[in-house]
C-alpha positions as CSV (number, residue, x, y, z in Angstrom):
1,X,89.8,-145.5,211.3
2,X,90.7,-142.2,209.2
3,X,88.5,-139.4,209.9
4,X,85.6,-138.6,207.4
5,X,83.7,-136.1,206.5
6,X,79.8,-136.0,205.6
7,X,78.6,-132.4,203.5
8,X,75.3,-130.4,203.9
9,X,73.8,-127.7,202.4
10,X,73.9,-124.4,204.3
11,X,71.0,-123.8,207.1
12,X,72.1,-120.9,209.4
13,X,70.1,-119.9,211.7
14,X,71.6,-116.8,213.3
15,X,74.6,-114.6,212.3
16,X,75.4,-111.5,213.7
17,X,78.4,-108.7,213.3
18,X,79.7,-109.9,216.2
19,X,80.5,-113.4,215.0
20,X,77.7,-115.5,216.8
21,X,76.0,-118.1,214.7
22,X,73.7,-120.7,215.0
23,X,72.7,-123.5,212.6
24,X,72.4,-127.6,211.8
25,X,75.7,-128.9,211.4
26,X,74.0,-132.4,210.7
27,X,70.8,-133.4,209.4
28,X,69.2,-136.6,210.0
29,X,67.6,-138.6,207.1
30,X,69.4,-137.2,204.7
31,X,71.7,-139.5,202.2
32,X,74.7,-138.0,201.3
33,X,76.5,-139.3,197.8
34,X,78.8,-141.7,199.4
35,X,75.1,-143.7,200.4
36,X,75.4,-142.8,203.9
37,X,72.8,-141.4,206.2
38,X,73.3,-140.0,210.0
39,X,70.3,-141.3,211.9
40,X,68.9,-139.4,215.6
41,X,71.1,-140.6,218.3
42,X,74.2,-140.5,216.3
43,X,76.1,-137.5,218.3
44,X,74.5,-138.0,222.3
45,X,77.6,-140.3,223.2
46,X,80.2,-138.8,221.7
47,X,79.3,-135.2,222.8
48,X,79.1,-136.5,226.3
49,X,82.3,-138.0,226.4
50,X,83.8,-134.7,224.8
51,X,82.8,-133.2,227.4
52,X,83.3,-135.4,229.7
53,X,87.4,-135.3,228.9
54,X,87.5,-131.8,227.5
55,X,88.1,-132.0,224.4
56,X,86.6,-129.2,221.8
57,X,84.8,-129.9,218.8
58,X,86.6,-127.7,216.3
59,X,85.3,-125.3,214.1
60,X,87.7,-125.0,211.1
61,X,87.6,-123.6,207.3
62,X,87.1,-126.2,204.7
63,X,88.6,-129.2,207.5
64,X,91.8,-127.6,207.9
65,X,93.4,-127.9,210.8
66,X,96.0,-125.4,210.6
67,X,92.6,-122.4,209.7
68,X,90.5,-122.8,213.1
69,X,88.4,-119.6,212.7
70,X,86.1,-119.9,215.7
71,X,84.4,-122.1,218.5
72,X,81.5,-123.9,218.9
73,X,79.9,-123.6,222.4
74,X,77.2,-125.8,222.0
75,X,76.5,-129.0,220.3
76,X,72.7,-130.7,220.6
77,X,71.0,-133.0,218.8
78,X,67.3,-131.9,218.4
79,X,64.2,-133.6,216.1
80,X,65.9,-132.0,212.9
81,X,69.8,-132.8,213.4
82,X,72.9,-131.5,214.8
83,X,72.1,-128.1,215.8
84,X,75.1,-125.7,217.0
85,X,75.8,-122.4,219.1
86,X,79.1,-120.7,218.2
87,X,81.2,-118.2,217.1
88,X,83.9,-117.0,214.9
89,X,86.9,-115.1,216.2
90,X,86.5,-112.1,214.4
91,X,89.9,-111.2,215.8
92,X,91.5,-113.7,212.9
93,X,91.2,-112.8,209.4
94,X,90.4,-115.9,207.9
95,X,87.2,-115.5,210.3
96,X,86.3,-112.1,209.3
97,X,86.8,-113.3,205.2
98,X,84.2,-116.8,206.4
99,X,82.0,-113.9,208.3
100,X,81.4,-111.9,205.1
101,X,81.4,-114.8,202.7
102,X,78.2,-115.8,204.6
103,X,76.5,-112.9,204.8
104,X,76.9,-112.3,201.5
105,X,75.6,-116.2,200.5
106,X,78.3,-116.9,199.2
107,X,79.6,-119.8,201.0
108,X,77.0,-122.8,200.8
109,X,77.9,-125.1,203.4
110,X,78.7,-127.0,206.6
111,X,80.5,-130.4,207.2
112,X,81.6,-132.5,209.8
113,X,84.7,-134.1,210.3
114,X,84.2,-137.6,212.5
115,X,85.0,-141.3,213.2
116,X,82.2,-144.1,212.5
117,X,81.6,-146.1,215.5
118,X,78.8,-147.8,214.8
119,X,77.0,-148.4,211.2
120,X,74.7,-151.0,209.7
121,X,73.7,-151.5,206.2
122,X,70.2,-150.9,205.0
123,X,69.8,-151.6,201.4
124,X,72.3,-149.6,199.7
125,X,72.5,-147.0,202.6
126,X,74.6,-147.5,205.3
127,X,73.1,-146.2,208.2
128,X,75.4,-144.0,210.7
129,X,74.2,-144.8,214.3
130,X,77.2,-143.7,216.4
131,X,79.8,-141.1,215.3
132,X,82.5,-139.5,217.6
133,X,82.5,-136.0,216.4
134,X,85.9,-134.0,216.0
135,X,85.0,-131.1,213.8
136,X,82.6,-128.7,212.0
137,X,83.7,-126.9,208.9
138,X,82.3,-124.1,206.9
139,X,82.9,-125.3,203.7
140,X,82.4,-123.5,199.9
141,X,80.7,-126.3,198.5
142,X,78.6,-129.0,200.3
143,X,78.3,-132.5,198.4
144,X,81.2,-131.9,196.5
145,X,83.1,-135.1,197.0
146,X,86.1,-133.4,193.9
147,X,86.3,-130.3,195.9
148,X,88.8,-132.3,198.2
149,X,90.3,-135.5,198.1
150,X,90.9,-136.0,201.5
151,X,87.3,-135.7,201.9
152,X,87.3,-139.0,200.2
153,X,85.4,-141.8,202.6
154,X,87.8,-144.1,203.4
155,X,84.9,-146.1,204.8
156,X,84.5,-149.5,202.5
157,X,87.7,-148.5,200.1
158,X,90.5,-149.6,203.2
159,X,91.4,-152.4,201.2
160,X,91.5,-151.0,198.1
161,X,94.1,-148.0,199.5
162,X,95.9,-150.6,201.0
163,X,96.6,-152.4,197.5
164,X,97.4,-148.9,195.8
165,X,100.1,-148.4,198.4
166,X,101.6,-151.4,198.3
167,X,102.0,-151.0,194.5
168,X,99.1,-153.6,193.7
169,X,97.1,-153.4,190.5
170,X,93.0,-152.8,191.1
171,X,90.8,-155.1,189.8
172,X,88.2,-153.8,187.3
173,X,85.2,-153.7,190.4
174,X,88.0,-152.0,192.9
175,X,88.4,-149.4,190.8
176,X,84.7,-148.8,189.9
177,X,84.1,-148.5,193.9
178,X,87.0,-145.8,194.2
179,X,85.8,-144.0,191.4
180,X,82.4,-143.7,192.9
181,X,83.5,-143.0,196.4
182,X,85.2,-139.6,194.9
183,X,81.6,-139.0,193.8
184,X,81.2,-140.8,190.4
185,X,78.0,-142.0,189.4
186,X,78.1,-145.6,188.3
187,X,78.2,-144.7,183.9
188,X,81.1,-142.3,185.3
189,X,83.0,-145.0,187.2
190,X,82.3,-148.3,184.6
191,X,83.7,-145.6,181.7
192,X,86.8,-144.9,184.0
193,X,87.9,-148.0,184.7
194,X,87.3,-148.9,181.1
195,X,89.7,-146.2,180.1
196,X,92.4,-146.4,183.0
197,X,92.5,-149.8,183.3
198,X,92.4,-150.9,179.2
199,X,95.8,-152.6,177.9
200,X,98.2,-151.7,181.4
201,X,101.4,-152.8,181.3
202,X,102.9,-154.1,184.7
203,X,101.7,-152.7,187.7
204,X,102.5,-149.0,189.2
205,X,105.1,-148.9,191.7
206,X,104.1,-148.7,195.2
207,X,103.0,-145.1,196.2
208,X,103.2,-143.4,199.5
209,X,99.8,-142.8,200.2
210,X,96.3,-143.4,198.9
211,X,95.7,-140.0,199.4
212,X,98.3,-139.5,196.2
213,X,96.9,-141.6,194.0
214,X,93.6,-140.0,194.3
215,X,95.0,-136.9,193.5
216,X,96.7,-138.2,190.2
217,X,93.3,-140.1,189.8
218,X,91.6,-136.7,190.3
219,X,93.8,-134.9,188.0
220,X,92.8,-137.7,184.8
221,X,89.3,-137.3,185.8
222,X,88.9,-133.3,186.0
């Protein structure tokens, strides 16, 4: 499964000229606007199997993976959430920009980058009970799902991308539930796929990714 990414509001808890900081990458409880919510318990395994092997969970800028801009030493769940110990490498610009950005309040977020492992539905929440954590991102603008289309949950919409790239034509429900997974309410989504879907001709050729229809989708809906 694709990595996702799940957005919260900024809550540092430390930051220092030196580049330390300390804050809740992850809050439990809270339903995000894809209609998922990351219950207590969700990180213990897969921090103690990073560990275990090694691996580092990054810290990047806005999940890319090409502008790592500092490390995070210490990862623990507590009663609130995800609660991490770092620091940025104030050696690399990008670093120093993200360092000054939130002192001055200007950046407004944090996300994580990760893999479901385990989930089960509750209503209409889906309730994230084991996640294998890969990243954390200072991001400019938590629970923006437009901000970035690969920040698009590919959770629930596999078939549907797999349609799109084989040059399949969405049915009017398929396209309602892609629409909303890039952060449409439901009015948005029923009124888009009235609109994009009203008189086609023959179906779109087959496109590379669903990654690139989303960003022609994005560009209609902007």
């Amino acid at each position: 499964m694709a990595m996702q990414t799940y957005d919260f509001g900024l809550e540092l808890k430390a930051l220092d000229d030196a580049g330390a900081v300390e804050g809740y990458a992850s809050i439990f409880g809270n339903v995000d606007e894809g209609g998922d919510k990351v219950m207590p318990g969700a990180f213990v395994e897969g921090i103690a199997r990073a560990r275990q092997t090694g691996r580092k969970v990054k810290m990047l800028w806005n999940h890319d993976p090409q502008q790592p801009i500092g490390i995070w030493e210490d990862l623990v769940e507590d009663g609130r959430g995800l609660r991490g110990k770092g620091r940025l490498v104030m050696e690399v610009a990008r670093a120093r920009e993200v360092h000054a950005l939130l002192k001055a309040g200007a950046v407004e977020g944090l996300s994580i980058g990760y893999r479901t492992l385990e989930a089960k539905p509750e209503g209409n929440v889906r309730l994230l009970t084991k996640l294998d954590l890969y990243e954390v991102s200072v991001v400019p603008f938590p629970m923006n799902q437009r901000a970035k289309v690969t920040a698009v949950k590919a959770a629930g919409l596999d078939d549907v991308i797999e349609k799109l790239a084989a040059g399949d034509r969405l049915t009017e429900r398929e396209f309602e539930r892609m629409a909303k997974g890039l952060g449409l309410s439901n009015s948005q989504a029923e009124r888009a796929a009235r609109i994009h879907l009203k008189g086609q001709g023959e179906p779109v050729g087959a496109v590379p990714s669903g990654d690139a229809y989303m960003r022609a989708l994005l560009g209609h809906l902007a």
